[in-house]
Each structure stands twice: as structure tokens, then as C-alpha cells.
C-alpha positions as a Markdown table, in Angstrom:
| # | Residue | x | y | z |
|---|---|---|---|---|
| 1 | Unk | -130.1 | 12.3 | -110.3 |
| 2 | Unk | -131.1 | 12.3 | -106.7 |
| 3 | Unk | -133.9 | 9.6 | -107.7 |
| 4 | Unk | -131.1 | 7.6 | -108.7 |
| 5 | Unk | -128.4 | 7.8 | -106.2 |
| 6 | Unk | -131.5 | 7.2 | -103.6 |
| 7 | Unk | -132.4 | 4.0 | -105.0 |
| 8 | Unk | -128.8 | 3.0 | -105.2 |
| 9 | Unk | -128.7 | 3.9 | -101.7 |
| 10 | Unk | -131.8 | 1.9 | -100.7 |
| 11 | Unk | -130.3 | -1.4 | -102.6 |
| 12 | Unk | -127.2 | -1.3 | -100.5 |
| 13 | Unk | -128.9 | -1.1 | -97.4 |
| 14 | Unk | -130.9 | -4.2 | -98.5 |
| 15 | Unk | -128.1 | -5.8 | -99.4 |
| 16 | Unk | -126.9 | -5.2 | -96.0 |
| 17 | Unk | -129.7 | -6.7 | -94.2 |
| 18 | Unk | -129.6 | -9.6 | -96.6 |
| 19 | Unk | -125.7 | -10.5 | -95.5 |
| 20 | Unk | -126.1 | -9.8 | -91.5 |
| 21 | Unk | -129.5 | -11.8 | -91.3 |
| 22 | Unk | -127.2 | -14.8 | -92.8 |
| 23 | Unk | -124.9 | -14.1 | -90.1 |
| 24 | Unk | -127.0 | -14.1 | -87.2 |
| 25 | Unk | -128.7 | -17.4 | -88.7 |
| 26 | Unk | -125.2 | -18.9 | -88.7 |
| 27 | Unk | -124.5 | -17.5 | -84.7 |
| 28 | Unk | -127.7 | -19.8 | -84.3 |
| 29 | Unk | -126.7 | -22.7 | -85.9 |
| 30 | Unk | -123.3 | -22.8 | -83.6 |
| 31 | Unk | -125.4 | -21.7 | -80.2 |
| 32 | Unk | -127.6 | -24.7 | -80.7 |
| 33 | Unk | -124.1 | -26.5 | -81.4 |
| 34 | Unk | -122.6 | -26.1 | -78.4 |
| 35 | Unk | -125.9 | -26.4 | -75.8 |
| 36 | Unk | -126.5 | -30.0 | -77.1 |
| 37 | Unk | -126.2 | -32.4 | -74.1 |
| 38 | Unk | -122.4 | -34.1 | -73.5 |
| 39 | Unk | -122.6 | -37.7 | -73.8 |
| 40 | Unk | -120.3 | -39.7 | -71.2 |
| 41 | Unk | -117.3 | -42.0 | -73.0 |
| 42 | Unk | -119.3 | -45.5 | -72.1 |
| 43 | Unk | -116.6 | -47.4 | -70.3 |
| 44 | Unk | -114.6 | -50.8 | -71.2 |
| 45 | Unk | -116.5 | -54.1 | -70.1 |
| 46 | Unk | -112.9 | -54.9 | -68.5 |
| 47 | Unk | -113.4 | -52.2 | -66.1 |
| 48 | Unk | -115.9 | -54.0 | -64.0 |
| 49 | Unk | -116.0 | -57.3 | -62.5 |
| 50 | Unk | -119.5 | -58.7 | -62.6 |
| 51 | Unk | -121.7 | -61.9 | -62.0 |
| 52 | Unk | -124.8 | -63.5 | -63.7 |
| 53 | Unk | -128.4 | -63.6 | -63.2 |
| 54 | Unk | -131.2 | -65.2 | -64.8 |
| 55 | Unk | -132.3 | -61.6 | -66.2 |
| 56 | Unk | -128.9 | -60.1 | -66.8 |
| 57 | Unk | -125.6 | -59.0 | -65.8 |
| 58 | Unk | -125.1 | -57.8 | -61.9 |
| 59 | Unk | -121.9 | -54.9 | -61.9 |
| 60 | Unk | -120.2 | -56.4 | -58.6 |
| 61 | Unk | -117.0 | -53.6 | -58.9 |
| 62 | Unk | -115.3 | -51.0 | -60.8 |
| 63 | Unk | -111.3 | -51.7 | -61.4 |
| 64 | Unk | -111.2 | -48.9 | -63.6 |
| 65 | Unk | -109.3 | -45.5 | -63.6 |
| 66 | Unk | -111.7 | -43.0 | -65.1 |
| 67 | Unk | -113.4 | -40.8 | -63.4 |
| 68 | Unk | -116.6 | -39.9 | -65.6 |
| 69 | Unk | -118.0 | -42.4 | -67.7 |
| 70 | Unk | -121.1 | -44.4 | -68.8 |
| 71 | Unk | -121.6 | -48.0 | -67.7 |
| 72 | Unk | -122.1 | -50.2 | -70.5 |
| 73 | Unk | -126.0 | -51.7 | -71.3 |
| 74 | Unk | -124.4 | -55.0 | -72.4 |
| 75 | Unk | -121.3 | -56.9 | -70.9 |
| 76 | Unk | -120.9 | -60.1 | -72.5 |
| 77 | Unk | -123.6 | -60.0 | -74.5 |
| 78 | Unk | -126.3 | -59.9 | -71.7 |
| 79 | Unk | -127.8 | -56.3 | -70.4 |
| 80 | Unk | -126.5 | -54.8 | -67.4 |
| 81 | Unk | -129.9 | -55.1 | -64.9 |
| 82 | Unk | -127.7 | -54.3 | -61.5 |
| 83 | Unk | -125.8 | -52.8 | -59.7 |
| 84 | Unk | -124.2 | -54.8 | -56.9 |
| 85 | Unk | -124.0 | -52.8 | -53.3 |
| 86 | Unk | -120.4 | -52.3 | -52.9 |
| 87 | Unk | -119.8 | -52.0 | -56.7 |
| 88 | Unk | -118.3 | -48.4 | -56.6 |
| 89 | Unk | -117.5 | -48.5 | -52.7 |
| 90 | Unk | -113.7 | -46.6 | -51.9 |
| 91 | Unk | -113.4 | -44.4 | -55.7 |
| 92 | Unk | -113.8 | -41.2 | -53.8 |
| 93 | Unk | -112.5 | -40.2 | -57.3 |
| 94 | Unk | -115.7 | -40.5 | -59.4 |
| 95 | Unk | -117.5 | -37.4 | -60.3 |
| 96 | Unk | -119.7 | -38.6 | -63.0 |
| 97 | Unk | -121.5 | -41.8 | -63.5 |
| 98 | Unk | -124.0 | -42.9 | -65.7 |
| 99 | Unk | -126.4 | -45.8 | -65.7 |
| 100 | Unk | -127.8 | -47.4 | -68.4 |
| 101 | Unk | -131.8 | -47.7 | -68.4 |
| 102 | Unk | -131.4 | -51.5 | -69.1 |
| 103 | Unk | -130.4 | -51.6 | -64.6 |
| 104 | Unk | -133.5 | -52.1 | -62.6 |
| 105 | Unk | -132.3 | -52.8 | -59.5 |
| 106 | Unk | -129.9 | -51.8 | -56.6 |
| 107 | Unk | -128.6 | -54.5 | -54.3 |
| 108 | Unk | -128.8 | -54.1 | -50.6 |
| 109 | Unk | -126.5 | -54.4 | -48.6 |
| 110 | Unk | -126.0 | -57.1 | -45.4 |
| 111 | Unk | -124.5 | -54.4 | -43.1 |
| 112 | Unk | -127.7 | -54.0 | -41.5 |
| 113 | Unk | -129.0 | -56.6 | -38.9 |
| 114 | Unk | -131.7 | -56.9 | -36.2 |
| 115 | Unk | -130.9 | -59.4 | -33.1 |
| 116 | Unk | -132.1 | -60.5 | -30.2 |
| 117 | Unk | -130.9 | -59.3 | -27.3 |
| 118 | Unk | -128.6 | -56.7 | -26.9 |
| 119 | Unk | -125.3 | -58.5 | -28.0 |
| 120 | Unk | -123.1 | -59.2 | -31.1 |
| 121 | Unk | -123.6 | -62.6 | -30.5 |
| 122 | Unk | -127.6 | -62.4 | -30.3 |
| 123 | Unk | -129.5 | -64.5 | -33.0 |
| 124 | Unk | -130.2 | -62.8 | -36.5 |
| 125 | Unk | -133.8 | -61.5 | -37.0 |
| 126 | Unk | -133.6 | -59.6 | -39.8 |
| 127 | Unk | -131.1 | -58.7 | -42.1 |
| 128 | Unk | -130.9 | -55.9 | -45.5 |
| 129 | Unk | -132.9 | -58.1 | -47.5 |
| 130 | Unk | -135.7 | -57.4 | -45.3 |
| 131 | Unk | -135.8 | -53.8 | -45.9 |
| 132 | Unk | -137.8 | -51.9 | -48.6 |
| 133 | Unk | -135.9 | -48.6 | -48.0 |
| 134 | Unk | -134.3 | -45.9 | -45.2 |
| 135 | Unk | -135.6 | -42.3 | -45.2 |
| 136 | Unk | -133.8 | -39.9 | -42.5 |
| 137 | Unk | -136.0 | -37.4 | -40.7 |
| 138 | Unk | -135.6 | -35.3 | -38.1 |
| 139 | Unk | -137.6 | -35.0 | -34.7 |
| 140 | Unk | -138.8 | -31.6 | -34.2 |
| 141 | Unk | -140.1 | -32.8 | -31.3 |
| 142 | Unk | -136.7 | -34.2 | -29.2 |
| 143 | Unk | -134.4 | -32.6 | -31.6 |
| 144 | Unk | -132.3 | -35.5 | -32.9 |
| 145 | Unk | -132.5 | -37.3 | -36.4 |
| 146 | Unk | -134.2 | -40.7 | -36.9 |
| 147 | Unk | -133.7 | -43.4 | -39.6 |
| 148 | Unk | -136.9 | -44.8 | -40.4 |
| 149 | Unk | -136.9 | -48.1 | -42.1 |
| 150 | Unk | -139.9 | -49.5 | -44.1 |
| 151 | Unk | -139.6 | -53.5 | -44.5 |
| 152 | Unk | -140.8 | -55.2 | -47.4 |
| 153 | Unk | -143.9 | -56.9 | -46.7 |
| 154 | Unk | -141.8 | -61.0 | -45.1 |
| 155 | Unk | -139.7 | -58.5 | -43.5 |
| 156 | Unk | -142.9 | -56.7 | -42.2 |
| 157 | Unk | -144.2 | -60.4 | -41.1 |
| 158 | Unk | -140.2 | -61.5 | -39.3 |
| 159 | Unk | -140.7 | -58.2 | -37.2 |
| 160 | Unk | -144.2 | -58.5 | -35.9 |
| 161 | Unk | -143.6 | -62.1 | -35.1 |
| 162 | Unk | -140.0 | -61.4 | -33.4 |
| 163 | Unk | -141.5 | -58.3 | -31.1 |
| 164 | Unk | -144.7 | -60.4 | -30.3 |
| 165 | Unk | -142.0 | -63.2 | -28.9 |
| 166 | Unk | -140.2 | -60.7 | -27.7 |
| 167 | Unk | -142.2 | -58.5 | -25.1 |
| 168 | Unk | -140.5 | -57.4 | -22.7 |
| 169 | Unk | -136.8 | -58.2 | -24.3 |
| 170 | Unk | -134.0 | -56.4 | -26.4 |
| 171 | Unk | -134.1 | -56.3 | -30.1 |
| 172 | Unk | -130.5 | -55.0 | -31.0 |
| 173 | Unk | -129.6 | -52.8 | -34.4 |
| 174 | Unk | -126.5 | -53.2 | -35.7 |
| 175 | Unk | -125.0 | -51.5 | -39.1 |
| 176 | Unk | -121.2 | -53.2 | -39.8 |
| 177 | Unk | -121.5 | -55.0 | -36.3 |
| 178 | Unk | -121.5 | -51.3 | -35.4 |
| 179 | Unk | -124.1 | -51.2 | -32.1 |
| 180 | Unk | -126.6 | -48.5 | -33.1 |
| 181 | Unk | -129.9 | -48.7 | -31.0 |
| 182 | Unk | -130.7 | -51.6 | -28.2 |
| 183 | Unk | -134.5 | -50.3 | -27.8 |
| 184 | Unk | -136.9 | -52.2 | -25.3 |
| 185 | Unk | -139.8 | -54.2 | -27.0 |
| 186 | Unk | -143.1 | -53.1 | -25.1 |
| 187 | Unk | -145.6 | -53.9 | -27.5 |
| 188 | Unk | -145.7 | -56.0 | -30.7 |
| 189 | Unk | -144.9 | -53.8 | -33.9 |
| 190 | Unk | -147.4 | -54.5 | -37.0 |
| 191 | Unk | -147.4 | -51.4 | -39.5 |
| 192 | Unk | -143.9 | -52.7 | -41.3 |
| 193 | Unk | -141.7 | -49.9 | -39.5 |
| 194 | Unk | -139.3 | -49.3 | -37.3 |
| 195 | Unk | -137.1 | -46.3 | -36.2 |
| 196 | Unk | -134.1 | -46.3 | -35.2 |
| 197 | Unk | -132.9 | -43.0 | -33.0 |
| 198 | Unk | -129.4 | -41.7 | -30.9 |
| 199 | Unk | -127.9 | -39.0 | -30.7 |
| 200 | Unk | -126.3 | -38.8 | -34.6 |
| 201 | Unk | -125.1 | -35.8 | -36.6 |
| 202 | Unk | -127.1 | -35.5 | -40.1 |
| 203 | Unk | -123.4 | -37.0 | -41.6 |
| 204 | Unk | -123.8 | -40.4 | -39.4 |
| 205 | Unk | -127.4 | -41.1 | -40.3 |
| 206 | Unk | -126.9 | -40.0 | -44.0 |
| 207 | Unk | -124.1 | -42.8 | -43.4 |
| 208 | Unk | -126.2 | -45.3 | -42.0 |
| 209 | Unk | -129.4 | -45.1 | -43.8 |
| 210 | Unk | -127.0 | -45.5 | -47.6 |
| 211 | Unk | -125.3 | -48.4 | -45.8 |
| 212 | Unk | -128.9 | -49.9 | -45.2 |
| 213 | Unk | -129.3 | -49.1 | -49.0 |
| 214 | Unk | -127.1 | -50.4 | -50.0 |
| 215 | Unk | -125.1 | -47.6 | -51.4 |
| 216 | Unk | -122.7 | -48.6 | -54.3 |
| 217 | Unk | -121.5 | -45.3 | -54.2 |
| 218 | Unk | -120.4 | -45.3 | -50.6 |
| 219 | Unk | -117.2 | -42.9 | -49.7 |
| 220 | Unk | -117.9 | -41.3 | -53.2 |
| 221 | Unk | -118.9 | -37.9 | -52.1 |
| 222 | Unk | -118.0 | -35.8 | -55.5 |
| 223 | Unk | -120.1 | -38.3 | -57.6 |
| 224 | Unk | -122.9 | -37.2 | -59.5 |
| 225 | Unk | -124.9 | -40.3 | -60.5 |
| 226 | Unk | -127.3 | -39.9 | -63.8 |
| 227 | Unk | -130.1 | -42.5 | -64.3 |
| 228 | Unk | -132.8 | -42.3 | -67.0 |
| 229 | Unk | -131.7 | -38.3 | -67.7 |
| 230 | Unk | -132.2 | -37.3 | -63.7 |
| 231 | Unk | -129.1 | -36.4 | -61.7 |
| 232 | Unk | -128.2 | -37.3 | -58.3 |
| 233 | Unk | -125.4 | -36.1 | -56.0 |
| 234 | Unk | -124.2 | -37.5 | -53.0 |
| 235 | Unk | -126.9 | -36.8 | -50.6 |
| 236 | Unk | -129.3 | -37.3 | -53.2 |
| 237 | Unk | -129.1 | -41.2 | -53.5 |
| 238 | Unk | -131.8 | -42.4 | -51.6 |
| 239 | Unk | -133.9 | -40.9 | -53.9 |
| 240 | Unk | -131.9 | -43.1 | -56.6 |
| 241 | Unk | -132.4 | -45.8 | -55.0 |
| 242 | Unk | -136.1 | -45.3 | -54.8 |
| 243 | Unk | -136.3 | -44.4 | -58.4 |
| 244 | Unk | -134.4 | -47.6 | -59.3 |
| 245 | Unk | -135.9 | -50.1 | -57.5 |
């Protein structure tokens, strides 16, 4: 008799093991449920106003009211390949933003100009086009943060012809007809940078170097931009930019 009643014994304890393991396979299966990744509702191609290229469709600005969405790959039947420099510019609203893969490019801006002399009125040098990109550092050395620009290599050539005309003269920096840096030209500059220094805050040159950019995302400081699975926040979008173009 106790033979029997341990064997019954044993049985129900398998039978035990049997259900709970099915549980804990079905705890699993909802876990893995619930981490998958949340895709972002694309948005309607009525939400944007946008141009055409010869490769694509250029997003030019965002007249819609979300606040988290995906832009569309195709609007109007072309793929979306960029993203216009004041296309987001005021919707300090936008937390979430996604960008299809089909965008290779992020348009600069023309905020940015070089002159001559050290006046409004001075004649244009260079303009945004002529930049490759702006990186903030900070001098460890005089304690004050630079913007370092990199031209693109006709920019590179406009700047070592203007400061080899222009010994001895003014070449003026202006962001939004805003009077940055009037520096002194004492030699002629041929390594395709330039620096432009003052006594800024790390929020003014963060400013000025997405305005050189061209930020579409400018005044948008809760965004959180996602390109080819990589996320970027605010202060994050010069590397965006990079990554993109």
C-alpha cells in the first residue's frame, strides 16, 4: 500500500511540473510581447509641404498637429530624399520624429555668411552652402567655446582666395545678420577651416553652430529624432547631421 500511494504521489507532482512549465512558457511568450520595438503612426502626406528634385521629394515644412510620428518614404509617389532646413523650425511641440532611410540629405541653411569688411552691407564671400559642417569645442586654453567650421572643398578654395586678397582687412561673420566675430586677416588661410570665437555660453554656440547646419529641428528642444534605428536628442543633432549627409 505505501508502494502505491508513493507512486500516486510521484505522478502528481509530475503532473505539477508538466502544468507550471506551460505557464512560465506562456509568461515568455507575453514578455517577448511587450519588449518588441513601438513603431511611430507614419504621418499624412498632407502634413507637410514639400518641393521636387531630380532624385526625390525635399520636406520643406510640417503643418501638422501630432507630436510623434514617422515621415512618410513616398509623398506623391516619389521617395522622400530631404529634409529642407527650416522644415520643423517653431514645433517646440515634437517629441518624436522619425526619418525614413530613403532621406540622404539635410539642407543648410543661408543664415550663415562671411563678408568683407566689418559691415552688414560688406560684399558676400561665403554663404551655408560653403560649409561642410560646425563642431563646437571648447578652449581649455582661454576658456571660452569656439565654433569650428570645415568648408567643403570650393568653399575651402572662396576662403583662401578672399583672405589672400584680403591681408590686412576685416572678414565679418554673420549668423541671421546677427554680427558674431569681425576677426583681422593676417595671413592667408588654406587648411579649409575657420573658427569663429566670443565670449558665448555653450546654449549660444549650440545655437549657432545648428543654425550653420542647418537645423530643421531648430526651437524643438523636447524632440528626439530617429534615423536608420539611432536616436538623437536635441543636443545631439550635429551628429545627425553628420550621419545624414
Amino acid at each position: 500500500m505505501k508502494k502505491i500511494i508513493s507512486v500516486i504521489f510521484a505522478a502528481v507532482l509530475l503532473c505539477g511540473c508538466t502544468d507550471n512549465s506551460g505557464i512560465y512558457r506562456e509568461d515568455k511568450s507575453d514578455i517577448s510581447t511587450i519588449s518588441k520595438t513601438e513603431k511611430l503612426p507614419v504621418a499624412s502626406t498632407e502634413d507637410f509641404e514639400f518641393s521636387e528634385t531630380d532624385g526625390g521629394i525635399v520636406v520643406t515644412k510640417y503643418v501638422g498637429s501630432a507630436t510623434e510620428f514617422a515621415v512618410p518614404e513616398k509623398i506623391a509617389g516619389k521617395p522622400v530624399v530631404e529634409i529642407g532646413s527650416e522644415a520643423f523650425c517653431g514645433c517646440a511641440d515634437l517629441t518624436r520624429v522619425e526619418l525614413p532611410d530613403t532621406v540622404t540629405k539635410i539642407s543648410k541653411s543661408d543664415a550663415l555668411k562671411f563678408r568683407e569688411g566689418g559691415d552688414i552691407s560688406g560684399d558676400v564671400i561665403l554663404t551655408g552652402a560653403d560649409i561642410e559642417k560646425a563642431n563646437v569645442y571648447y578652449n581649455e586654453y582661454d576658456f571660452h567655446y569656439i565654433i569650428q567650421i570645415d568648408f567643403t572643398p570650393s568653399g575651402a578654395e572662396k576662403f583662401a582666395e578672399a583672405t589672400k586678397n584680403l591681408v590686412g582687412e576685416v572678414i565679418s561673420i554673420w549668423v541671421d545678420d546677427e554680427l558674431l566675430s569681425a576677426p583681422y586677416v593676417h595671413e592667408q588661410i588654406t587648411d579649409g577651416m575657420a573658427q569663429i570665437a566670443g565670449n558665448f555660453s555653450f546654449e549660444e554656440v549650440q545655437k549657432y553652430a545648428a543654425k550653420i547646419n542647418g537645423n530643421p529641428f531648430q526651437d524643438c528642444g523636447k524632440i528626439r529624432v530617429i534615423y536608420k534605428g539611432k536616436t538623437y536628442g536635441y543636443d545631439e543633432l550635429n551628429e545627425l547631421f553628420s550621419a545624414v549627409n
